[in-house]
mmCIF file of the N, C-alpha and C atoms, coordinates in Angstrom:
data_MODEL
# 
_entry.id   MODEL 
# 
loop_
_atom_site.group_PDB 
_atom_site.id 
_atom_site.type_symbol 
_atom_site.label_atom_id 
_atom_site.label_alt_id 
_atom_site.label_comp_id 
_atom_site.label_asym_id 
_atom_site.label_entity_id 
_atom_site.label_seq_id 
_atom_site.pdbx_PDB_ins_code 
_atom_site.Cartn_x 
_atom_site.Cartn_y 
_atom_site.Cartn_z 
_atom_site.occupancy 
_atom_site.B_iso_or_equiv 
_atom_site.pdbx_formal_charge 
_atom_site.auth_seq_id 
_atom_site.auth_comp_id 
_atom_site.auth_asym_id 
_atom_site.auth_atom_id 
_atom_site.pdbx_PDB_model_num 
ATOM 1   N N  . UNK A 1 1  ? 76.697 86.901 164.117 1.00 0.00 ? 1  UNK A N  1 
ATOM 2   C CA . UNK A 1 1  ? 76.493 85.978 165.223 1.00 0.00 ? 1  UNK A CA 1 
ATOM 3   C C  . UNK A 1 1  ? 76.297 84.583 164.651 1.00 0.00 ? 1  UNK A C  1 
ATOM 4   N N  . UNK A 1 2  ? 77.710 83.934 164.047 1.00 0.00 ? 2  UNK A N  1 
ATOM 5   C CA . UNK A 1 2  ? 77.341 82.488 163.669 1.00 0.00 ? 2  UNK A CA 1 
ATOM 6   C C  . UNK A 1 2  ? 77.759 81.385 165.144 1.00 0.00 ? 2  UNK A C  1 
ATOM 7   N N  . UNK A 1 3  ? 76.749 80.739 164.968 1.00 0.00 ? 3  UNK A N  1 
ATOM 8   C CA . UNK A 1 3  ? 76.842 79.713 166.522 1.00 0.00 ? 3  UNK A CA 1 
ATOM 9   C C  . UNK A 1 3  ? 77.548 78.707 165.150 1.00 0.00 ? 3  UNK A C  1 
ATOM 10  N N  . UNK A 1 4  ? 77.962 78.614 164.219 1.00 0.00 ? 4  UNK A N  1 
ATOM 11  C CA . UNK A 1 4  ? 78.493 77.076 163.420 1.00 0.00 ? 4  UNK A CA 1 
ATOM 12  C C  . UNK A 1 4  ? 77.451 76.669 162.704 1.00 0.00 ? 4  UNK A C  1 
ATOM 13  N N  . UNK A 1 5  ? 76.520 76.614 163.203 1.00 0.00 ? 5  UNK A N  1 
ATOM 14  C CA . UNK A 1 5  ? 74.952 75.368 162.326 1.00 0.00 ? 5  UNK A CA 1 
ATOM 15  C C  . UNK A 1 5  ? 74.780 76.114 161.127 1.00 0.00 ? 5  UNK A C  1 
ATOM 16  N N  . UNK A 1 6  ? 74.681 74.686 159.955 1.00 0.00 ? 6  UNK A N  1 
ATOM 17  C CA . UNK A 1 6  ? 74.432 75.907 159.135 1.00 0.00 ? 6  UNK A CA 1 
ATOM 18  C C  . UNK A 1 6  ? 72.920 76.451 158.670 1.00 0.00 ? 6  UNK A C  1 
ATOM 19  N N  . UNK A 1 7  ? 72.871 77.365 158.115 1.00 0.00 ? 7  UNK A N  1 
ATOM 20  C CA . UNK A 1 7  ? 71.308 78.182 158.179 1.00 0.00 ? 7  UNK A CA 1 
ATOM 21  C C  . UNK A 1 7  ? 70.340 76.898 157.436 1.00 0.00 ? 7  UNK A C  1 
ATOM 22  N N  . UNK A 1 8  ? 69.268 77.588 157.932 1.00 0.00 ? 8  UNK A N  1 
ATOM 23  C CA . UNK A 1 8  ? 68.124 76.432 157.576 1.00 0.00 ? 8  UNK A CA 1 
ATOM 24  C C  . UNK A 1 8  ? 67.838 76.157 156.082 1.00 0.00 ? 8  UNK A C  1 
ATOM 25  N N  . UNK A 1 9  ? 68.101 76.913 154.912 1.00 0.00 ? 9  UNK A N  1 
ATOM 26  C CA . UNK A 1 9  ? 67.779 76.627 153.551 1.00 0.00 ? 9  UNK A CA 1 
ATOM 27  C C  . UNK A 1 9  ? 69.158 76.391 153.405 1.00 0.00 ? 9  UNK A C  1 
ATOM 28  N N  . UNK A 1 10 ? 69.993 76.075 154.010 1.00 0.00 ? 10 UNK A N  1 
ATOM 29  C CA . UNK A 1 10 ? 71.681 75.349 153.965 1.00 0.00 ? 10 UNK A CA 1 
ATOM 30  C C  . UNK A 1 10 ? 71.293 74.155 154.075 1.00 0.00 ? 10 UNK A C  1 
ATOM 31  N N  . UNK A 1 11 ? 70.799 73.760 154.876 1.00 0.00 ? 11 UNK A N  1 
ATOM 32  C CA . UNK A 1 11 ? 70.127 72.183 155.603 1.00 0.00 ? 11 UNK A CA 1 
ATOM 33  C C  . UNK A 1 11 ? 69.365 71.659 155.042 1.00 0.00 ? 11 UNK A C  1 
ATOM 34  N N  . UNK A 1 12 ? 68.245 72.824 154.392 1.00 0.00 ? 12 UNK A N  1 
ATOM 35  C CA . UNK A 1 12 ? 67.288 71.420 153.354 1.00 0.00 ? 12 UNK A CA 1 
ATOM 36  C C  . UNK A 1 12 ? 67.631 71.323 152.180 1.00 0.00 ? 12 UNK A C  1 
ATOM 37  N N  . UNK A 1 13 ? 68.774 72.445 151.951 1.00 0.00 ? 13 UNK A N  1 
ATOM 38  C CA . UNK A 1 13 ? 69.543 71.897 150.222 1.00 0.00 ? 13 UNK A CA 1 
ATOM 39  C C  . UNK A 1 13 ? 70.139 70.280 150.846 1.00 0.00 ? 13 UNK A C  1 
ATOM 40  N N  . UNK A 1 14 ? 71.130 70.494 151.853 1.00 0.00 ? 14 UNK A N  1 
ATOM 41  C CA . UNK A 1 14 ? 71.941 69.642 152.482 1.00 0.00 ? 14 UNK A CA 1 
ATOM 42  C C  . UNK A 1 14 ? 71.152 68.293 152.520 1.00 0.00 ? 14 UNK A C  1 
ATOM 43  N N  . UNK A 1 15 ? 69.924 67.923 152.937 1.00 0.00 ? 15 UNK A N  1 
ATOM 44  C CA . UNK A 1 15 ? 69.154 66.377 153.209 1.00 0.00 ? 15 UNK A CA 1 
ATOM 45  C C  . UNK A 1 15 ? 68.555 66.833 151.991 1.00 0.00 ? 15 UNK A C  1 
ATOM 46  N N  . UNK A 1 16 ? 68.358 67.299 151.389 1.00 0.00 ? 16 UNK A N  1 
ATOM 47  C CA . UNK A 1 16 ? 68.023 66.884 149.774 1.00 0.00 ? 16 UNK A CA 1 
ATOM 48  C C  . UNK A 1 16 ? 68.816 66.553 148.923 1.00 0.00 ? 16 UNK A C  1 
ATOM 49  N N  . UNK A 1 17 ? 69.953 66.484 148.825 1.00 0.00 ? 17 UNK A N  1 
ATOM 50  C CA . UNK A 1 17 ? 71.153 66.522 147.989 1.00 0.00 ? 17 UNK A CA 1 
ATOM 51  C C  . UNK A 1 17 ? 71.018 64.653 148.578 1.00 0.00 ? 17 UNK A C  1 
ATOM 52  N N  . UNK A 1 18 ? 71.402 64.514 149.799 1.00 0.00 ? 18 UNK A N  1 
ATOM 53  C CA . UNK A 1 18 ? 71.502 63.303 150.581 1.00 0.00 ? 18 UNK A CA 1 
ATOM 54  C C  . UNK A 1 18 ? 70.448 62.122 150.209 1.00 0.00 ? 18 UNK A C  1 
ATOM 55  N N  . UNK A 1 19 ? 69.287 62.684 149.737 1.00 0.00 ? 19 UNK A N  1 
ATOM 56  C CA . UNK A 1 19 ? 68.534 62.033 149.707 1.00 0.00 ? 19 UNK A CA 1 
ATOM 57  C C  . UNK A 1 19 ? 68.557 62.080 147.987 1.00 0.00 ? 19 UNK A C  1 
ATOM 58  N N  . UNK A 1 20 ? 69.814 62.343 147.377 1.00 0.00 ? 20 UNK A N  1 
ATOM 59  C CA . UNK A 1 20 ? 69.931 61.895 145.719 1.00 0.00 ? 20 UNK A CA 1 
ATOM 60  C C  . UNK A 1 20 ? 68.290 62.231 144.973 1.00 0.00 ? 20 UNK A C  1 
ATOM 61  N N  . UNK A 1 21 ? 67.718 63.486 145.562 1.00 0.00 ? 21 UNK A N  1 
ATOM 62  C CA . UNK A 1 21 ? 67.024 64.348 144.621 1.00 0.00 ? 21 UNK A CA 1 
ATOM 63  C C  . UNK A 1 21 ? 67.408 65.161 143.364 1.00 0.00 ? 21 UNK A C  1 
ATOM 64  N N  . UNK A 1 22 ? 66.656 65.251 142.128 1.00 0.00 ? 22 UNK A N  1 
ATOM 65  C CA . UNK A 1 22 ? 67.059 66.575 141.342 1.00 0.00 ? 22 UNK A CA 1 
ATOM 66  C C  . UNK A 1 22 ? 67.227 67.569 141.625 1.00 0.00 ? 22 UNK A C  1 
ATOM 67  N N  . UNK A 1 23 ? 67.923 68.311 140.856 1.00 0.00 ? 23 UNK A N  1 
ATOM 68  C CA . UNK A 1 23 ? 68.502 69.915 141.346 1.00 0.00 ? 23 UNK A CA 1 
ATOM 69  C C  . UNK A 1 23 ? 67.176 70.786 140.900 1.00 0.00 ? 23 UNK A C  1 
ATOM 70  N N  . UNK A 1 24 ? 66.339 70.278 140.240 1.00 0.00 ? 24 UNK A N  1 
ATOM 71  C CA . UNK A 1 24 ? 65.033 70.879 139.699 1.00 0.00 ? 24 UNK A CA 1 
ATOM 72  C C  . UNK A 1 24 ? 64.336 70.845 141.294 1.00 0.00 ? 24 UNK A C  1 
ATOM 73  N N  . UNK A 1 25 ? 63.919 69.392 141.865 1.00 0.00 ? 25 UNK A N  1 
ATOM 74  C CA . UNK A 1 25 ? 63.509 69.684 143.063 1.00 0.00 ? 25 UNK A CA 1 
ATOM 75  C C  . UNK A 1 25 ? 64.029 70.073 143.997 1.00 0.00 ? 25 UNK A C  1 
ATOM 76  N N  . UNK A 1 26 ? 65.167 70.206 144.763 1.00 0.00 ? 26 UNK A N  1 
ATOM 77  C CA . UNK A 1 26 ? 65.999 71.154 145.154 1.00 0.00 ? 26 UNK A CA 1 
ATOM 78  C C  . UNK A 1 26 ? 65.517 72.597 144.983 1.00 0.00 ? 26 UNK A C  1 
ATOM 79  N N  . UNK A 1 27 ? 65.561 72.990 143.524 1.00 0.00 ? 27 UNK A N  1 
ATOM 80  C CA . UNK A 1 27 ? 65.338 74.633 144.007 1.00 0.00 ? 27 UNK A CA 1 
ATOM 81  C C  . UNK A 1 27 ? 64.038 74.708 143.881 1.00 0.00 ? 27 UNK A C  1 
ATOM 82  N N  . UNK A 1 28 ? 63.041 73.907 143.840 1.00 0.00 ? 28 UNK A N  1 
ATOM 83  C CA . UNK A 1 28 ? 61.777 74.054 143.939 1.00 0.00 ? 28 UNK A CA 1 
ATOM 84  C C  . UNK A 1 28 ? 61.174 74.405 145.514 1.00 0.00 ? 28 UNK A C  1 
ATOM 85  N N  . UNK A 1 29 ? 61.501 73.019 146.026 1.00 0.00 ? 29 UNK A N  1 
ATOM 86  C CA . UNK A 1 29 ? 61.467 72.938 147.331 1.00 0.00 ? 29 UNK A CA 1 
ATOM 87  C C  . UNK A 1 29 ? 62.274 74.288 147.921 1.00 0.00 ? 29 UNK A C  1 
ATOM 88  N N  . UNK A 1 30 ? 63.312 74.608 147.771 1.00 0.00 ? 30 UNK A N  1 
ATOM 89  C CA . UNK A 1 30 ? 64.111 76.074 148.150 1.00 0.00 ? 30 UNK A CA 1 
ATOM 90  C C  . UNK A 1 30 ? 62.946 77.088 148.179 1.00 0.00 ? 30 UNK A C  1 
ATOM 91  N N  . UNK A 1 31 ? 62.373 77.304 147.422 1.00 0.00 ? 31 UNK A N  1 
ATOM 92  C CA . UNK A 1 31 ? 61.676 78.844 146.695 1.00 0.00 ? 31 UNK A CA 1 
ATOM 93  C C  . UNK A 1 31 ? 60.288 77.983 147.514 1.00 0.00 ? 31 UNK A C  1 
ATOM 94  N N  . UNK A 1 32 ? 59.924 77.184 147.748 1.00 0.00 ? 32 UNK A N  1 
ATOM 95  C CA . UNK A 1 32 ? 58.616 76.973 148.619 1.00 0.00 ? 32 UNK A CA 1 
ATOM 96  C C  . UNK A 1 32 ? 59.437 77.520 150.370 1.00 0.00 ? 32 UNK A C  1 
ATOM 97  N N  . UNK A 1 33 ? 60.265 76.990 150.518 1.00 0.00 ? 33 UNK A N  1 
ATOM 98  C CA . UNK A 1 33 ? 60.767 77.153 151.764 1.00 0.00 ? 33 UNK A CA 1 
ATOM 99  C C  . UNK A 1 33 ? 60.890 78.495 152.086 1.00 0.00 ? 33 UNK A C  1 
ATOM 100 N N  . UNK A 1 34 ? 60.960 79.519 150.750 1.00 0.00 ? 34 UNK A N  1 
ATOM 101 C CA . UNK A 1 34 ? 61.310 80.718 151.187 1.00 0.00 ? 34 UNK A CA 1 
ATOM 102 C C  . UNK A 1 34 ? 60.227 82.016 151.029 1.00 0.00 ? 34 UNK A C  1 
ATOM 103 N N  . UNK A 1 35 ? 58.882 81.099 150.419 1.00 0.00 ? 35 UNK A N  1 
ATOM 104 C CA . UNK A 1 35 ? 57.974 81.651 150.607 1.00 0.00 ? 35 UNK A CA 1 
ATOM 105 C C  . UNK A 1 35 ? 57.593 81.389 152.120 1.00 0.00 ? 35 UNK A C  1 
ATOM 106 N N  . UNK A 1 36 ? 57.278 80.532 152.315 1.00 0.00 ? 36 UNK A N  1 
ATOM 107 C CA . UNK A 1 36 ? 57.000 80.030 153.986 1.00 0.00 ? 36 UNK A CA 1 
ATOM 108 C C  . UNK A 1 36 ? 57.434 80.697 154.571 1.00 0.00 ? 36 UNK A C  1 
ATOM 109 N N  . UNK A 1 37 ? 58.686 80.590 154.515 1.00 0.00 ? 37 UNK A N  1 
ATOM 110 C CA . UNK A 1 37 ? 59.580 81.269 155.415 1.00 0.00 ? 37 UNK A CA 1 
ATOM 111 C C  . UNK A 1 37 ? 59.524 83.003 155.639 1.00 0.00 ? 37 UNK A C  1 
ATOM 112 N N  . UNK A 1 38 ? 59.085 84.049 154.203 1.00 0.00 ? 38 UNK A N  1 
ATOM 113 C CA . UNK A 1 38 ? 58.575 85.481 154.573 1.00 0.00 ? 38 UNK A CA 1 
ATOM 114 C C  . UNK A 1 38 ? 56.908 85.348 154.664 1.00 0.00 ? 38 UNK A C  1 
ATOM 115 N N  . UNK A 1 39 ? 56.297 84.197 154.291 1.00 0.00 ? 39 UNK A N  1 
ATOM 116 C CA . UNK A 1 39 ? 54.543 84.735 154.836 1.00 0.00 ? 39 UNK A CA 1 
ATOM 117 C C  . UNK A 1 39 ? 54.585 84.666 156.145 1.00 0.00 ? 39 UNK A C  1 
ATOM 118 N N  . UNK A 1 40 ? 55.708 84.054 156.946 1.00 0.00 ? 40 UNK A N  1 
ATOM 119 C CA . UNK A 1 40 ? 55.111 84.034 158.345 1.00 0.00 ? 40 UNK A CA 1 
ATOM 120 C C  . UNK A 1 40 ? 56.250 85.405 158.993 1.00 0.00 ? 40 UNK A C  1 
ATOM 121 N N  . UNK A 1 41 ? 56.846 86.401 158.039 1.00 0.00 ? 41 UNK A N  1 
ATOM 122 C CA . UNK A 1 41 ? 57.857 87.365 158.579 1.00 0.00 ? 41 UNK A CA 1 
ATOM 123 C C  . UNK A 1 41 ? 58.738 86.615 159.295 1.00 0.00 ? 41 UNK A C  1 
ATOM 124 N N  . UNK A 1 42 ? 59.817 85.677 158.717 1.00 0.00 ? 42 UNK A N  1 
ATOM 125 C CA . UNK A 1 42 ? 61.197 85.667 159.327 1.00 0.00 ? 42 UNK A CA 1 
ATOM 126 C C  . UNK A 1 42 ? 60.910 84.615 160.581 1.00 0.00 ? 42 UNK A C  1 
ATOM 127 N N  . UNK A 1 43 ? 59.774 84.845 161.378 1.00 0.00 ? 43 UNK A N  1 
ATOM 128 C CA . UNK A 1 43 ? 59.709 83.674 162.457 1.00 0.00 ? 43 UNK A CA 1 
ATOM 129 C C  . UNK A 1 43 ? 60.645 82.626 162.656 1.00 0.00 ? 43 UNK A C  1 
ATOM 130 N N  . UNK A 1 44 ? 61.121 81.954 163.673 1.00 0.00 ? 44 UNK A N  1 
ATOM 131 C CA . UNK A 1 44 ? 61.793 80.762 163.561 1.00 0.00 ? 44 UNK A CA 1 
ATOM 132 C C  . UNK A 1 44 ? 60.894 79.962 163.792 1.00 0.00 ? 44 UNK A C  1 
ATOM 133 N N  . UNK A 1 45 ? 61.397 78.886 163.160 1.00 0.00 ? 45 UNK A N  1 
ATOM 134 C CA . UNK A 1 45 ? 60.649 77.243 162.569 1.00 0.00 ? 45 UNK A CA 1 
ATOM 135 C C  . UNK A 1 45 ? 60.208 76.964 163.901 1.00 0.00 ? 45 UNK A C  1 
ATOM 136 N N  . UNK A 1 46 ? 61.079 76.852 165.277 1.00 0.00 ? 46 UNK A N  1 
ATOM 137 C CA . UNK A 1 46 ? 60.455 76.520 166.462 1.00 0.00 ? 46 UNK A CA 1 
ATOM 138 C C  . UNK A 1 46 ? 59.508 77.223 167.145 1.00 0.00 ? 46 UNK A C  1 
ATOM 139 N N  . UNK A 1 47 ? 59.183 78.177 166.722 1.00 0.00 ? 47 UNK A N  1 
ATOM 140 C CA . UNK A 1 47 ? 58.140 78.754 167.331 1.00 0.00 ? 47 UNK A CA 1 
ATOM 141 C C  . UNK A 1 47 ? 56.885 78.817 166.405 1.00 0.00 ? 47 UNK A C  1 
ATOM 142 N N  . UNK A 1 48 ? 56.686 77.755 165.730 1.00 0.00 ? 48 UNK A N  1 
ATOM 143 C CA . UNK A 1 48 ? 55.876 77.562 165.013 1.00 0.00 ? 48 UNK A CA 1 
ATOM 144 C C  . UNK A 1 48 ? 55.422 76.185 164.708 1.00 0.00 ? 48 UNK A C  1 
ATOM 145 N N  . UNK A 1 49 ? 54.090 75.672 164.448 1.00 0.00 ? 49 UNK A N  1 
ATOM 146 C CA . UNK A 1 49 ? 53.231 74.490 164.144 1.00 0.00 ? 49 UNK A CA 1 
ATOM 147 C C  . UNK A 1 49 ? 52.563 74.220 163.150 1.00 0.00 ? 49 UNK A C  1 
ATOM 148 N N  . UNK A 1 50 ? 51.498 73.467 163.565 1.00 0.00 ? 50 UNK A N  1 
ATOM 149 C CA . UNK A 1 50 ? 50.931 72.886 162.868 1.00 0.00 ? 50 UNK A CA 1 
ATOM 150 C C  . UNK A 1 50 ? 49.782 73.967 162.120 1.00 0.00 ? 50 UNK A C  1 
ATOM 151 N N  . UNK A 1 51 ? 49.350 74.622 162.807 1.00 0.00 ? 51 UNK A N  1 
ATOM 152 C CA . UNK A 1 51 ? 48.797 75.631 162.595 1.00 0.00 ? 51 UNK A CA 1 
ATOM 153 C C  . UNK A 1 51 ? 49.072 76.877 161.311 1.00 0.00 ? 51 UNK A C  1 
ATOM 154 N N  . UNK A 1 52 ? 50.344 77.087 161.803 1.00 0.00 ? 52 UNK A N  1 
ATOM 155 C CA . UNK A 1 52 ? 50.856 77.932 160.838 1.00 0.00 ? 52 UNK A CA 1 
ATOM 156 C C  . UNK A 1 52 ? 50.986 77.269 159.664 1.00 0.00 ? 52 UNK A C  1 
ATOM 157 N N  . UNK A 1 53 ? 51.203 75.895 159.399 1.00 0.00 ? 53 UNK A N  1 
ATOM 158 C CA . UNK A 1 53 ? 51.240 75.392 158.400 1.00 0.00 ? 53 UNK A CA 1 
ATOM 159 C C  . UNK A 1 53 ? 49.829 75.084 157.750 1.00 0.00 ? 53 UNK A C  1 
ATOM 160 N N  . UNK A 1 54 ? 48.915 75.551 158.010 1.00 0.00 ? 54 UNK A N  1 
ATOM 161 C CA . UNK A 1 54 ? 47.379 75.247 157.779 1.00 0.00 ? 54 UNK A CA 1 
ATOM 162 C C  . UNK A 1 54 ? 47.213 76.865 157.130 1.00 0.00 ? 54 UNK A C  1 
ATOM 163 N N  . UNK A 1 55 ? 47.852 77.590 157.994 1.00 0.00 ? 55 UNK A N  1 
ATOM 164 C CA . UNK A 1 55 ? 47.134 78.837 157.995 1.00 0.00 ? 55 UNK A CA 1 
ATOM 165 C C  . UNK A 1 55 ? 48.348 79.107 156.235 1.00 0.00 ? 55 UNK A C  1 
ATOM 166 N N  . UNK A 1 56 ? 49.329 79.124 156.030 1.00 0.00 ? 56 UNK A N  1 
ATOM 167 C CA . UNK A 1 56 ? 49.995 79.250 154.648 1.00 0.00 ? 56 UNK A CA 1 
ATOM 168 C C  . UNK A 1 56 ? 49.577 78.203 153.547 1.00 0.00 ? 56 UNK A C  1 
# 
C-alpha cells in the first residue's frame, strides 16, 4: 500500500542530506530515529507529542 510519499527515515535522510550534513550525522540521527520509532511500537509520528517525547 504505497500512497507515493516517501517513508519517514526516507525523509529525514532526505532534509539532512539538504541541509549539507555528514553522513556520520545522517546515520546517527537514522539509528536515534529508529530507536524512537520501536520504543513507542511502530506508532505514527501524528499520533504522538510532546509527551511521548519526554516519556523516551
Amino acid at each position: 500500500m504505497d500512497d507515493g510519499k516517501p517513508k519517514l527515515l526516507d525523509q529525514l535522510r532526505q532534509q539532512i542530506r539538504v541541509r549539507n550534513y555528514s553522513i556520520r550525522t545522517e546515520t546517527v540521527y537514522a539509528e536515534w530515529a529508529k530507536r524512537y520509532i520501536r520504543f513507542h511500537r511502530y506508532r505514527h509520528p501524528a499520533e504522538m507529542g510532546a509527551a511521548e517525547i519526554e516519556l523516551f
